[in-house]
VOBA-1610 file (N, C-alpha, C; in pm, whole numbers, padded with zeros to 5 digits, always signed):
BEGIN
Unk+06925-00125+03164Unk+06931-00266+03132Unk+06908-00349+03259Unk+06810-00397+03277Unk+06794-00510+03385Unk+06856-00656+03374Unk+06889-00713+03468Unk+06949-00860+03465Unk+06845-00930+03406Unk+06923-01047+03352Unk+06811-01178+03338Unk+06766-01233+03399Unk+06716-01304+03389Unk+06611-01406+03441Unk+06715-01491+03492Unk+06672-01559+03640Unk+06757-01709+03655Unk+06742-01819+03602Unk+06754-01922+03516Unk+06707-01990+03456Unk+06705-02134+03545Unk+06872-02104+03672Unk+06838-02223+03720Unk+06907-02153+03878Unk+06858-02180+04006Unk+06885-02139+04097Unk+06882-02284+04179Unk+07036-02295+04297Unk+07047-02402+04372Unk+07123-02405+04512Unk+07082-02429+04588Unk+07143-02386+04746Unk+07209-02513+04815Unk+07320-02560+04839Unk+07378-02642+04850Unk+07402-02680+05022Unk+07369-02765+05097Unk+07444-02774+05297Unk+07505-02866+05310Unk+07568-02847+05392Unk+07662-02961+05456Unk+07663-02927+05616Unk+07634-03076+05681Unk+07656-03034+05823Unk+07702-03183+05885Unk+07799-03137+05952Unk+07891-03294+06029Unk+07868-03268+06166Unk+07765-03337+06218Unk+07778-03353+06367Unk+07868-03418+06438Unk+07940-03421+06547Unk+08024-03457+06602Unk+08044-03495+06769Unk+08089-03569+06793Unk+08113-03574+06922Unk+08169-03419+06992Unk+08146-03346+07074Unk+08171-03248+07119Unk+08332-03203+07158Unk+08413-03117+07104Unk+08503-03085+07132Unk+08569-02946+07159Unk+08574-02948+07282Unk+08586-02857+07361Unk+08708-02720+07315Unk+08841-02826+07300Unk+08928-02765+07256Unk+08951-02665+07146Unk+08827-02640+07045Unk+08799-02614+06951Unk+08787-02444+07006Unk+08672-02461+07111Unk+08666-02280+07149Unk+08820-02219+07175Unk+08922-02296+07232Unk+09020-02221+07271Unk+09060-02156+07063Unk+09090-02197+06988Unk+09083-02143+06851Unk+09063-02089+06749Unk+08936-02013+06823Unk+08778-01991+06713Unk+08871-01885+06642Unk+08916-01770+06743Unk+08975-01633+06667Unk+09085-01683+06571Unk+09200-01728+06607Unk+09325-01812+06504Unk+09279-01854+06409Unk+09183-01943+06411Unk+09099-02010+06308Unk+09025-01896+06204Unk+08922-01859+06247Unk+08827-01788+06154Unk+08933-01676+06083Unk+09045-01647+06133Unk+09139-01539+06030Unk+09245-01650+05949Unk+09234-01739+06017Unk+09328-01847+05916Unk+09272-01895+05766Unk+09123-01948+05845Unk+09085-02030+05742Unk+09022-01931+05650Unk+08965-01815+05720Unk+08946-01644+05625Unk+09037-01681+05493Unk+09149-01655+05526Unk+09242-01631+05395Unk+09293-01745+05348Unk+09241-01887+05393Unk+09272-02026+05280Unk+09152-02019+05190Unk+09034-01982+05223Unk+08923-01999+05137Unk+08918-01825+05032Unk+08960-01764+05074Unk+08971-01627+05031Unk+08832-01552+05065Unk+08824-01572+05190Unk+08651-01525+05211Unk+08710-01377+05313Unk+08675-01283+05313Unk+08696-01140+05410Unk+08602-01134+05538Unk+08494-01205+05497Unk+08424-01166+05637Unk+08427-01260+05740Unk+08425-01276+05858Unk+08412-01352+05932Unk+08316-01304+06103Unk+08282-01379+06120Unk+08221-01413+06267Unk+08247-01463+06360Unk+08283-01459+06515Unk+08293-01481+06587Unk+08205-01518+06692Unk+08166-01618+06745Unk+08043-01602+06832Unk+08116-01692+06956Unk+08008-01745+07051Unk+08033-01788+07243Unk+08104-01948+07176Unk+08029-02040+07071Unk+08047-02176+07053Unk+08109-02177+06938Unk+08114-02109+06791Unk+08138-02178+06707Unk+08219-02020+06590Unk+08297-02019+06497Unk+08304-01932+06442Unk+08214-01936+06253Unk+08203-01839+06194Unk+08148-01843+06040Unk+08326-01756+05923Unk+08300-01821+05849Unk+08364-01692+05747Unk+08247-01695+05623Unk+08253-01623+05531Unk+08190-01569+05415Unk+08207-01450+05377Unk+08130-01438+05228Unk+08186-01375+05177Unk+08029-01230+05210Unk+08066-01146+05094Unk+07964-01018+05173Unk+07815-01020+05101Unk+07838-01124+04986Unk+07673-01186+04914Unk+07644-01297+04973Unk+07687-01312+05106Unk+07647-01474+05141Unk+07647-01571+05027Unk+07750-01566+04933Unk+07706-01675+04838Unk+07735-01815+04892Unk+07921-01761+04950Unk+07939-01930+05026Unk+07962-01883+05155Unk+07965-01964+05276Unk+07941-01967+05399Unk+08016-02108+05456Unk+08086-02070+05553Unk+08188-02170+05604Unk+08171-02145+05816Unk+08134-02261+05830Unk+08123-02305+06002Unk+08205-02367+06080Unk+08270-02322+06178Unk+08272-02441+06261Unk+08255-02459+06393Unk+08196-02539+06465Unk+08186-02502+06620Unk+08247-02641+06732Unk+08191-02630+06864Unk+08262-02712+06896Unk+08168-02884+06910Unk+08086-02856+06825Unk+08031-03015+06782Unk+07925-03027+06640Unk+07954-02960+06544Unk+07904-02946+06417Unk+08039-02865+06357Unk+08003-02900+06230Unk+08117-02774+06109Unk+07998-02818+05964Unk+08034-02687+05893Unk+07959-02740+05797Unk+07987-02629+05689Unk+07874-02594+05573Unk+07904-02508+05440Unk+07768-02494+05395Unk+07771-02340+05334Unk+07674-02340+05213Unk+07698-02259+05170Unk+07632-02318+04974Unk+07696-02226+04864Unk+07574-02242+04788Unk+07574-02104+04772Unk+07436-02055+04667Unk+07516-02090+04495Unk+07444-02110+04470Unk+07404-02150+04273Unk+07555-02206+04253Unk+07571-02322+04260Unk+07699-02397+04219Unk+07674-02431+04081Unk+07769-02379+03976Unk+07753-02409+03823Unk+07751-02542+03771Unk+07853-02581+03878Unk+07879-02757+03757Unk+07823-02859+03931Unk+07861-02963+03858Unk+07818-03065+03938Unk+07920-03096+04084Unk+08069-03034+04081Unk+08197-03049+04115Unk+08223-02950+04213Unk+08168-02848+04192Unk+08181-02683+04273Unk+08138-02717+04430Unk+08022-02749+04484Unk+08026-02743+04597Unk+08125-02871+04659Unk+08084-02976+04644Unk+08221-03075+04653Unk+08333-03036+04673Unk+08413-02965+04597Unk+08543-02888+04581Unk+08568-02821+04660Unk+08445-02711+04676Unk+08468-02619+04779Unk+08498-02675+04969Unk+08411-02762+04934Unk+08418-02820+05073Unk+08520-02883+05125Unk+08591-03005+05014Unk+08727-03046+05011Unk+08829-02962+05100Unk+08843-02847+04979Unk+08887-02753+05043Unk+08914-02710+05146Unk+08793-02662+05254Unk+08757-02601+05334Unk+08823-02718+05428Unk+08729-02851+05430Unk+08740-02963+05537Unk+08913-02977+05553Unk+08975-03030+05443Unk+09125-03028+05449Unk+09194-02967+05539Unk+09156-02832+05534Unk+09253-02749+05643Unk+09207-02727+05753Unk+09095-02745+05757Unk+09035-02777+05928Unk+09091-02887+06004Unk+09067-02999+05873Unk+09113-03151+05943Unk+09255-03134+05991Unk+09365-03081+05870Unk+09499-03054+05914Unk+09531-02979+06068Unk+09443-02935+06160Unk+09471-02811+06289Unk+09450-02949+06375Unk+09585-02956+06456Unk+09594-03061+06530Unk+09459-03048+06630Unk+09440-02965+06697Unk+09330-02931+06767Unk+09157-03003+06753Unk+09170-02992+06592Unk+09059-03052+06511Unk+09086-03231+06491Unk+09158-03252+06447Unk+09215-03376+06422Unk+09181-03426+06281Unk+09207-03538+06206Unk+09170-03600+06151Unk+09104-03709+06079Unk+09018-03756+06265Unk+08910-03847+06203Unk+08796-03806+06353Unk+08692-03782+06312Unk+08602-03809+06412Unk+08470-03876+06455Unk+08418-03847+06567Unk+08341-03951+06583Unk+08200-03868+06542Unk+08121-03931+06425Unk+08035-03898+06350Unk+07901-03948+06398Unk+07799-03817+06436Unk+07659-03844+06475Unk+07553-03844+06372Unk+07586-03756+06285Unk+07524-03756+06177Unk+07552-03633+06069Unk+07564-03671+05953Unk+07614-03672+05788Unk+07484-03608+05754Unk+07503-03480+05682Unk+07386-03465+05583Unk+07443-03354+05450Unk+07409-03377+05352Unk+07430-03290+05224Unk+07267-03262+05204Unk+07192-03138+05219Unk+07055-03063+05210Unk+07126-02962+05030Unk+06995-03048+04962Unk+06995-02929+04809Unk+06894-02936+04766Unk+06847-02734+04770Unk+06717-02673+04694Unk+06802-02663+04564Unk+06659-02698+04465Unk+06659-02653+04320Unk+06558-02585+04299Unk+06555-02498+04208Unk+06451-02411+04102Unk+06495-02439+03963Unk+06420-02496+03866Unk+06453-02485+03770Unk+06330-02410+03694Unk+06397-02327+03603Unk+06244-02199+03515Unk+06186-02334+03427Unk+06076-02252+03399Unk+05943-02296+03322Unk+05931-02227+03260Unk+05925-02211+03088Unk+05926-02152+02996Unk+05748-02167+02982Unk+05659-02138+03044Unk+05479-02159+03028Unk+05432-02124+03174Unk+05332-02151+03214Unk+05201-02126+03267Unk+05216-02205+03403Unk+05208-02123+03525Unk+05185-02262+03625Unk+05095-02355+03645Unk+04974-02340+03544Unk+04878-02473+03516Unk+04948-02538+03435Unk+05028-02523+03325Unk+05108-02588+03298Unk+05195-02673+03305Unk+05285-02622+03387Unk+05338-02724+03476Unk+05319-02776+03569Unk+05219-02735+03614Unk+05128-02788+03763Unk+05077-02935+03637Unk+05026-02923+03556Unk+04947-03076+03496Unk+05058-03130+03445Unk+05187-03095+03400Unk+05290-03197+03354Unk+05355-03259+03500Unk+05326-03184+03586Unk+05404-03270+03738Unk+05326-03361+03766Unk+05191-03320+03723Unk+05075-03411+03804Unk+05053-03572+03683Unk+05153-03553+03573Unk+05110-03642+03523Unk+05242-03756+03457Unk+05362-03659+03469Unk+05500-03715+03461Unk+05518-03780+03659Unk+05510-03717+03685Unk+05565-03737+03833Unk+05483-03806+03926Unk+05401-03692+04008Unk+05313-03742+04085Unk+05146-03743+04014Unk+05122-03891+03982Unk+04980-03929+03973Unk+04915-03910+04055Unk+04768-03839+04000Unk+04628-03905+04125Unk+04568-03955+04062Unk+04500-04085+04113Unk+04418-04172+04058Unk+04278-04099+04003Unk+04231-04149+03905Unk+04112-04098+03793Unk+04019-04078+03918Unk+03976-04202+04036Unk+03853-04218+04100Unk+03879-04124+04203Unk+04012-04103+04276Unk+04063-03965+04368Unk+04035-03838+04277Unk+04052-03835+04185Unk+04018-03675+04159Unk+03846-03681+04109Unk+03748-03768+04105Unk+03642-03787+04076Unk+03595-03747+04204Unk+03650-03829+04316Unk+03568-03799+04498Unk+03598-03617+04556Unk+03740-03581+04451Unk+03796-03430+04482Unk+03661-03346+04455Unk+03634-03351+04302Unk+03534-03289+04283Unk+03586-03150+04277Unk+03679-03137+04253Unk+03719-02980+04234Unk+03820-02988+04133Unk+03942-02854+04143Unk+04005-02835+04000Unk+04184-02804+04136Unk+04230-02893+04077Unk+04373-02894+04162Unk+04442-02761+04135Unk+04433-02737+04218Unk+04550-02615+04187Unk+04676-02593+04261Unk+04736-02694+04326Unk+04838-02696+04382Unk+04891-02854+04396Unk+05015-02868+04391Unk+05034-03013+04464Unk+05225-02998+04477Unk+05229-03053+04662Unk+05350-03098+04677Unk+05330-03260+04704Unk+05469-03253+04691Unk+05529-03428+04726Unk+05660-03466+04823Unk+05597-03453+04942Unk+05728-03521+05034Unk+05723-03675+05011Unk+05848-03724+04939Unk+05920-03863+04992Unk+06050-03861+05010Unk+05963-04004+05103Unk+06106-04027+05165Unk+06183-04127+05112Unk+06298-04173+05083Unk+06336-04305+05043Unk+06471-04315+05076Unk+06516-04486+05039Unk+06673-04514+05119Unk+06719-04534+04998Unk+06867-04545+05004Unk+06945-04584+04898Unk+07036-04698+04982Unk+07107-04732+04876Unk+07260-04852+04930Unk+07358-04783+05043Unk+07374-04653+05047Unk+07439-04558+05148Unk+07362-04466+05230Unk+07229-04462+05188Unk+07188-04352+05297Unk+07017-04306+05281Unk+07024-04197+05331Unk+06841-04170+05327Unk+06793-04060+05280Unk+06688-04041+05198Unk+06689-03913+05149Unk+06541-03879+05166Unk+06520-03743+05218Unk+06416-03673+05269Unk+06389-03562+05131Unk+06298-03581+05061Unk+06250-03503+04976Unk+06159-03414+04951Unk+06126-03322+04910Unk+05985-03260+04878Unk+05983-03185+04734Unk+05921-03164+04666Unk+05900-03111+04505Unk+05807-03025+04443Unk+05758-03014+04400Unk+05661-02944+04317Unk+05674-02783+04237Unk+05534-02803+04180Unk+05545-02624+04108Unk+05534-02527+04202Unk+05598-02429+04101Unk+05630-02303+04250Unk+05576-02182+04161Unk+05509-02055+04178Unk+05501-01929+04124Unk+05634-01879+04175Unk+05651-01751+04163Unk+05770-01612+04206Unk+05748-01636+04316Unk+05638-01602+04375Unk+05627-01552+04509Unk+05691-01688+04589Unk+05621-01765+04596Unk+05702-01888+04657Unk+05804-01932+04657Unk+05876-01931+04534Unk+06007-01936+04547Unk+06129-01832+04615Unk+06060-01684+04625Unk+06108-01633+04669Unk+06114-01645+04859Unk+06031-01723+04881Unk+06005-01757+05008Unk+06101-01862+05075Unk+06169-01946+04960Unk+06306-02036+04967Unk+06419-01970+04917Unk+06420-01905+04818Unk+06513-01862+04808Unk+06581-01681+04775Unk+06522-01661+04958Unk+06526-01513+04982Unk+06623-01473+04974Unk+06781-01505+04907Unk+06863-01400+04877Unk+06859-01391+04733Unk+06802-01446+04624Unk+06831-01424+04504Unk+06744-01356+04410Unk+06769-01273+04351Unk+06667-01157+04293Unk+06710-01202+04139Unk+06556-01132+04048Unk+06544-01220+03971Unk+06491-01382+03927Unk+06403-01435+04040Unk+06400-01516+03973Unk+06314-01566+03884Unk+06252-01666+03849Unk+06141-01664+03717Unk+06036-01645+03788Unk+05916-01650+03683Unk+05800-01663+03714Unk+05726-01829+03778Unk+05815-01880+03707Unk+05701-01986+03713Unk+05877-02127+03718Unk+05867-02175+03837Unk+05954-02316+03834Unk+05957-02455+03881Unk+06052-02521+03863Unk+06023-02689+03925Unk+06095-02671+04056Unk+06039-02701+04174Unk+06101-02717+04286Unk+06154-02810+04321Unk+06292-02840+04359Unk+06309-02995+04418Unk+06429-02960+04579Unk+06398-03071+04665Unk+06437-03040+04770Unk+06519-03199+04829Unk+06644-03222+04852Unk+06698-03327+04907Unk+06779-03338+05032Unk+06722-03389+05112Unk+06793-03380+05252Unk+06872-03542+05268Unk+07026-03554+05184Unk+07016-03666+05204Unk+07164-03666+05301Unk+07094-03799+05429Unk+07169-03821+05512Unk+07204-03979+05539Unk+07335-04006+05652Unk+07313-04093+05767Unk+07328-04062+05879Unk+07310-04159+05977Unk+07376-04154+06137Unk+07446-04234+06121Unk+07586-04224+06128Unk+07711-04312+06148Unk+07765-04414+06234Unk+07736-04252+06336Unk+07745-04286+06524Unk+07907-04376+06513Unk+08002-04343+06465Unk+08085-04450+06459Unk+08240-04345+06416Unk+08349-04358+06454Unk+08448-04292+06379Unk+08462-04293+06227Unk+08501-04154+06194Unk+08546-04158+06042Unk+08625-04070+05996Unk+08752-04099+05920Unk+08849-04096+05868Unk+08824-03956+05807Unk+08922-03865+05782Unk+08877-03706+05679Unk+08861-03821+05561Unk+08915-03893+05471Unk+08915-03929+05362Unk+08759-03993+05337Unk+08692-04088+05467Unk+08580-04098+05425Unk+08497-03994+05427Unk+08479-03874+05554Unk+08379-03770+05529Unk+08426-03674+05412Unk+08490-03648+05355Unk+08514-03594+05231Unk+08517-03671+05068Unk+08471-03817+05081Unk+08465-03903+04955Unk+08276-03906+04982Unk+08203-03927+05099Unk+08024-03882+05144Unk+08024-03736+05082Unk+08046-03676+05048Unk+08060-03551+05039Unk+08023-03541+04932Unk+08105-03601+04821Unk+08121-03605+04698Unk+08036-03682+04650Unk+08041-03776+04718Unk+07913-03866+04685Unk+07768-03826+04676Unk+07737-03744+04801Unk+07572-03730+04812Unk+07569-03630+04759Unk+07675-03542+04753Unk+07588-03395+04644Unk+07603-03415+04537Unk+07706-03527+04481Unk+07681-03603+04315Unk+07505-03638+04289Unk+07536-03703+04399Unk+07421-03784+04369Unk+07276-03667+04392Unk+07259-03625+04451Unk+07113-03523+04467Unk+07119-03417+04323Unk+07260-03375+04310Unk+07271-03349+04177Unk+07209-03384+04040Unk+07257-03525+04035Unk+07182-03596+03956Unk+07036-03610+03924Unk+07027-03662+04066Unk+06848-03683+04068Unk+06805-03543+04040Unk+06809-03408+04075Unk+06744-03285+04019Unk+06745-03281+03840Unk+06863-03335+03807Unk+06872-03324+03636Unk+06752-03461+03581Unk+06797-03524+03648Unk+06733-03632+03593Unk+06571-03664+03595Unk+06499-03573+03735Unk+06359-03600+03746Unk+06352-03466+03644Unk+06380-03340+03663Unk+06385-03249+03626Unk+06347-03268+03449Unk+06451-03313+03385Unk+06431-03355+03264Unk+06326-03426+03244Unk+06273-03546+03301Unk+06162-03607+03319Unk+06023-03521+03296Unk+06012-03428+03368Unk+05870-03313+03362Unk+05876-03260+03314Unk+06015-03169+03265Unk+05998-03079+03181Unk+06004-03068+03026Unk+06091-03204+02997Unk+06106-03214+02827Unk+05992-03321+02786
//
């Protein structure tokens, strides 16, 4: 009996730059066996700047060093899971006097790949992207003079809180497996979507605000994958 098919595959980051803190190396070992067994993760890493824990499928992955900390979690089910997890994680970091509880923030980012399957043909969905999503004008594909067989889309755009770095398109197996080289199984044929959404702060911030950004931007990139997603594909 072979596994199924993935129907939907998604890779979740978080990374908090920080003003540099030194005090942090004196901790790494205390830490990475502490916070080991608050998150329930067994493996951990030790390195010169920063420590890791995770688990032994790399599904989730936990950082911290002495001027970044951050997370990633492969295929989060609901909309709430990576959020949560991070909560989590950040909480008891923030709690280690050493760490503190508010810092001075260089730059904020929540990064999320999607795959969603395609039940058809990658000409298929290659002409529903090209005609839900990204247009080319009648007289541009007249000067093409050829037969499209590929198309990405980097944009960029701002919101009321922040900035988001995008890219999209149809993907075969092979390509997707090229993003998302730990997961076996996946379809043949899917919608790619990619969100790098950040700020630069440059300014102090509270655990309560970097953990309410948190929630916020992977809500939100969340969304937008369901929502363009639905757009091309139904």
């Amino acid at each position: 009996m072979t596994d199924s098919i993935l129907e939907s595959i998604n890779n979740f980051l978080i990374e908090i730059r920080y003003s540099p803190n030194a005090k942090i190396l004196d901790y790494r070992g205390t830490w990475a066996e502490t916070v080991s067994k608050h998150m329930e993760l067994n493996e951990w890493q030790i390195q010169e700047n920063r420590f890791d824990i995770y688990d032994k499928q790399n599904i989730r992955r936990f950082f911290v060093s002495y001027r970044n900390a951050g997370a990633q979690i492969r295929n989060c089910t609901t909309r709430n899971h990576f959020p949560d997890q991070v909560n989590k994680f950040l909480r008891y970091v923030f709690d280690q006097k050493a760490f503190g509880s508010t810092l001075f923030v260089e730059r904020f980012g929540v990064r999320a790949r999607f795959g969603t399957a395609f039940n058809g043909t990658y000409e298929e969905l290659l002409q529903r992207y090209t005609t839900k999503f990204i247009t080319i004008n009648p007289d541009a594909q007249k000067l093409i003079n050829g037969k499209i067989v590929d198309v990405g889309a980097p944009i960029d755009f701002s919101t009321s809180i922040g900035n988001i770095k995008s890219t999209s398109g149809p993907m075969p197996k092979k390509q997707l497996q090229s993003v998302f080289n730990n997961e076996d199984n996946l379809p043949d044929v899917a919608l790619f979507f990619d969100f790098d959404y950040w700020v630069r702060p440059n300014t102090t911030l509270t655990d309560k605000e970097i953990l309410s950004k948190t929630k916020l931007f992977s809500g939100e990139v969340w969304d937008l994958n369901e929502k363009l997603s639905s757009l091309i594909l139904k």
